[in-house]
C-alpha positions in Angstrom: -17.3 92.7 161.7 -15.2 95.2 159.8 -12.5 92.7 158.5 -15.4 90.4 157.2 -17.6 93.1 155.8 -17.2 93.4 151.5 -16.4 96.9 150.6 -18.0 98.3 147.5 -15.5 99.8 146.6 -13.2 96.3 145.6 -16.6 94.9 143.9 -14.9 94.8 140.9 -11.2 94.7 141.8 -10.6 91.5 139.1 -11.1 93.6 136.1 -9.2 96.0 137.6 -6.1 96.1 135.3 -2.7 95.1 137.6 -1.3 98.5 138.3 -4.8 99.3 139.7 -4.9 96.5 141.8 -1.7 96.9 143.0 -2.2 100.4 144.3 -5.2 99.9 145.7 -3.4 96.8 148.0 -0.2 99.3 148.7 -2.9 101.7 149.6 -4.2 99.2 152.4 -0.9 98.5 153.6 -0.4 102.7 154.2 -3.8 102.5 156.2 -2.8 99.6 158.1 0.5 101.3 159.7 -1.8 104.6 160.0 -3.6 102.2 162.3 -0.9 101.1 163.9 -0.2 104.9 164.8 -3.4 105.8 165.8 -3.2 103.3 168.7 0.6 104.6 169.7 -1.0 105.5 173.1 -2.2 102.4 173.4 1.1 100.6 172.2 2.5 102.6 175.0 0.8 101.6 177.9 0.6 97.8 177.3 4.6 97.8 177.0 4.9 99.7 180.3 2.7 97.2 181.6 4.7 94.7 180.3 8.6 95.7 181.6 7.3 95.9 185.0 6.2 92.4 185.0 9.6 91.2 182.8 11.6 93.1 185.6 10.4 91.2 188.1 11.4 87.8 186.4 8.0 86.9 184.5 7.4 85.0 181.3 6.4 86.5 177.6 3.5 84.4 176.1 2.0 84.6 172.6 -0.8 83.3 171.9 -3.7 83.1 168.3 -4.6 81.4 165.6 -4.0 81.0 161.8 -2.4 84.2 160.5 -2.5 85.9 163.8 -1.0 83.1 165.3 2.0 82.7 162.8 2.6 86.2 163.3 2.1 86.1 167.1 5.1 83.3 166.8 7.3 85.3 164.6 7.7 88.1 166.5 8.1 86.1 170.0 11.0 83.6 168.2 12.6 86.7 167.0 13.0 87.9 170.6 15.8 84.9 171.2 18.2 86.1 168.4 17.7 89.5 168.7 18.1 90.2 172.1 18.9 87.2 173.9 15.5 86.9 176.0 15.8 83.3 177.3 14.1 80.5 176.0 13.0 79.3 179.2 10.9 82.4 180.2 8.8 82.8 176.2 6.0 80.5 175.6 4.3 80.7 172.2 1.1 78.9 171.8 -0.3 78.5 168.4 -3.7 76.8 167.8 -3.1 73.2 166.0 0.6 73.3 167.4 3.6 73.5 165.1 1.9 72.3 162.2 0.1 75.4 162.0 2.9 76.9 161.3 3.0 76.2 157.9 -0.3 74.8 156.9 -3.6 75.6 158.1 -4.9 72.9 160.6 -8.5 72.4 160.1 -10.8 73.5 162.9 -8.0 74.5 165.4 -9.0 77.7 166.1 -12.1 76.5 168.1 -9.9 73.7 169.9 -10.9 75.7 173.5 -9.7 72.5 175.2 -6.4 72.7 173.9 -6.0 76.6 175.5 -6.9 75.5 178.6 -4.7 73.1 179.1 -1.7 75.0 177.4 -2.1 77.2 180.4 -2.5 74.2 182.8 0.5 72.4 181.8 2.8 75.5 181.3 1.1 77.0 185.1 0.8 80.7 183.6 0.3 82.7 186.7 0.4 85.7 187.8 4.3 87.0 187.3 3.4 86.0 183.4 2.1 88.1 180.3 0.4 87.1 177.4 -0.1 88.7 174.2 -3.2 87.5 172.4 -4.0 88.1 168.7 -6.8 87.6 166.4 -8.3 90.1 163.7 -12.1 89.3 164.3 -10.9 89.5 168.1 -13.5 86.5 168.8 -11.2 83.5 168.0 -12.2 80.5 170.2 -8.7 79.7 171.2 -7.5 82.9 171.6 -10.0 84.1 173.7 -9.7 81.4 175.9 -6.4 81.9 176.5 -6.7 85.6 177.3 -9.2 84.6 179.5 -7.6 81.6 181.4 -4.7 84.0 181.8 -6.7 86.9 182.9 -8.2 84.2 185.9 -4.8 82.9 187.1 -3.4 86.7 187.3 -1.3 86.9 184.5 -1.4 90.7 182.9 -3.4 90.6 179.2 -2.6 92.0 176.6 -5.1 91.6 173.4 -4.7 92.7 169.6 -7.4 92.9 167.3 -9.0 94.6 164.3 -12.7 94.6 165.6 -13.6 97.4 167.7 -15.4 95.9 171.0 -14.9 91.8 170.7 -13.9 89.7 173.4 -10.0 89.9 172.6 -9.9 93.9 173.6 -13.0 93.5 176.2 -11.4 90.6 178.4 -7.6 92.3 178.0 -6.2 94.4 181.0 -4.3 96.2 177.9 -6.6 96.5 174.8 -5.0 97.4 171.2 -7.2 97.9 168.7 -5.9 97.9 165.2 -8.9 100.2 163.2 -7.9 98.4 159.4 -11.4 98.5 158.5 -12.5 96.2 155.4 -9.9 94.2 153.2 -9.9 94.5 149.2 -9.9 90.4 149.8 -13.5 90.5 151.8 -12.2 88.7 155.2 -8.5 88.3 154.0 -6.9 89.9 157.0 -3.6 88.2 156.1 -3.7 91.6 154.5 -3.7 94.9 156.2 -4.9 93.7 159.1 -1.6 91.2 159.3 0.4 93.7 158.4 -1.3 96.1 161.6 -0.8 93.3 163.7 2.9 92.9 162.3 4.0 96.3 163.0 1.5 96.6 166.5 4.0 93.3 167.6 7.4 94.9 166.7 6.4 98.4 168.4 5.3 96.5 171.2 7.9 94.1 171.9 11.0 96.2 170.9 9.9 99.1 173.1 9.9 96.3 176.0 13.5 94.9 175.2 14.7 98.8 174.9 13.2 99.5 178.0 14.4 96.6 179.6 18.2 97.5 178.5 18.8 95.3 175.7 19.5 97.9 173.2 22.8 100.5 173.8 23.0 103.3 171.2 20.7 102.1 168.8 23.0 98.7 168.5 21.9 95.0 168.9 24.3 94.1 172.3 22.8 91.3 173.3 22.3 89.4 169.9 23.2 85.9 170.2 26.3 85.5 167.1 24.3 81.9 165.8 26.3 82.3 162.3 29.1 84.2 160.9 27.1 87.4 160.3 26.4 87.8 163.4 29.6 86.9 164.8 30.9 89.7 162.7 28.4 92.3 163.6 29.5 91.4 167.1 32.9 92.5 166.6 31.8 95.4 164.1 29.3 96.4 167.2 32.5 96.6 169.4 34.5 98.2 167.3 32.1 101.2 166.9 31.6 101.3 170.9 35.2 101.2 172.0 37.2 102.0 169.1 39.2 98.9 169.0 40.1 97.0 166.1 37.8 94.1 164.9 41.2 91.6 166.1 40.5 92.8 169.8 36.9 92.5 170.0 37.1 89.3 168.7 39.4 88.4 171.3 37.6 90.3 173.7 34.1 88.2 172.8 35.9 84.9 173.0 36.7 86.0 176.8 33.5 86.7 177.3 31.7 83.7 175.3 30.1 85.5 173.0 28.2 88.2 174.9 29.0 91.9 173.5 27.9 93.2 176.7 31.0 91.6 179.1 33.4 92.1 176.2 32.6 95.6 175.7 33.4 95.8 179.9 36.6 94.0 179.7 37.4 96.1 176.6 37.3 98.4 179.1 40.0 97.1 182.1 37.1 94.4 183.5 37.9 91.0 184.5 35.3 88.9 183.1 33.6 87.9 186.5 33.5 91.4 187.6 31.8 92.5 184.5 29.2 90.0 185.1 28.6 90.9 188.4 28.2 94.3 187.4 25.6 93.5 184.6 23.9 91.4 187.4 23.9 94.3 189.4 22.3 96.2 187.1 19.8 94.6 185.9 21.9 93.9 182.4 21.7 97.9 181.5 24.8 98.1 179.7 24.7 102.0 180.4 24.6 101.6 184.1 27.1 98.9 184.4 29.5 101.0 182.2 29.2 104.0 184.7 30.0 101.5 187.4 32.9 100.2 185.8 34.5 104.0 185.0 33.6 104.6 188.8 35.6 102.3 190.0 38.2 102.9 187.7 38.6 106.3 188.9 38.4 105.0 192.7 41.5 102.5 192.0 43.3 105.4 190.2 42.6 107.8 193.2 44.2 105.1 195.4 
């Protein structure tokens, strides 16, 4: 395995002096996004893959271990504040629960048991996706949660650093991160986590664009959880309609918080024909705008 093998060319990388050290690790961390890139077709595909199935009302699942794993969560929480996926349609299974989180959990990573019934209790099924992740790709928990995933129908998606392991042979949608050795033998919490990173944020924000939760490069269906939120809210308005920060404020208290309505009844919407209209459209902002102006130009003609 790649990420395991010892290159010679760290052998002696503590009595390197710092400034050497250093470049050679920022060096590994330009390689790792060149990875990243060189699997952009890939990237593609899998989050093609994926809006279909999210149209159609399925659920986002992460799943991996240790490092992978904690990254695998990260970007899946992120999804909630961001762009306001809902809670009840992301699953994100981490081997050794929450307590991996934040400290490794001795042998969870080979705790098959627990994978299968993580997708026995949460019924993953067909209208579901899951997004697997481990840098050897061969991660006993991992791999068994493609792979129970991949038998009840759900569409698979699998990152990894090891060119044909189990994580990219069992996945519908492989994505093979090419990071090659670590200057830490085996330390893929290195460029390998920070392929896997970037691999996760491509993937899942060229899903949430594609599924209309972005409008003009701006954030309109972050959920305002503190006061700089709240305020980019009303800055976001602003920029869109023009208005003064007073009026979108007003505007987003009308429609409880969500930029998208208030943006529509900045625009002469009632607030229950706005959200019809977003319903209507699948929550594209663009497309519910262009209703709204049509029938504004109907009621005008009348």
């Amino acid at each position: 395995m790649e990420t395991e093998r010892p290159s010679p060319r760290f052998s002696a990388i503590d009595v390197w002096s710092p400034s050497e050290i250093l470049d050679a690790m920022i060096e590994g961390q330009f390689a790792a996004v060149a990875a990243v890139h060189a699997a952009r077709p890939a990237i593609e595909r899998a989050a093609l893959a994926v809006e279909q199935r999210l149209v159609d009302g399925g659920r986002l699942v992460y799943a991996g271990a240790g490092t992978s794993g904690r990254l695998a969560v990260q970007d899946g929480a992120e999804l909630i504040p961001t762009f306001s996926w809902p809670r009840d349609r992301l699953l994100l299974f981490i081997a050794g629960g929450q307590e991996a989180l934040v400290r490794a959990v001795e042998g969870a990573e080979d705790e098959i048991d627990h994978a299968l019934s993580l997708m026995r209790r949460h019924e993953i099924g067909a209208d579901d996706v899951i997004i697997a992740v481990a840098a050897s790709g061969t991660t006993p928990f991992t791999v068994a949660c493609l792979r129970s995933a991949k038998e009840r129908g759900a569409l698979t998606i699998g990152i990894a650093n090891n060119r044909d392991t189990p994580v990219l042979e069992l996945a519908e949608h492989p994505i093979w991160l090419n990071t090659g050795p670590e200057a830490i033998a085996g330390s893929t919490r290195m460029k390998a986590g920070t392929a896997q990173r970037t691999a996760l944020v491509l993937l899942s924000s060229l899903v949430m664009i594609r599924l209309g939760r972005i409008y003009d490069g701006l954030m309109v269906d972050l959920q305002a959880v503190n006061k700089k939120l709240a305020l980019r809210s009303e800055n976001i308005l602003s920029q869109l309609t023009g208005c003064t920060n007073g009026a979108a404020r007003d505007a987003l208290l009308r429609a409880e918080g969500s930029v998208k309505l208030a943006l529509l009844v900045l625009e002469g919407c009632e607030v229950d024909e706005a959200r019809a209209m977003l319903d209507r459209t699948g929550g594209r902002l663009r497309a519910a705008k262009a209703l709204a102006e049509t029938r504004k130009s109907r009621r005008s003609r009348v």
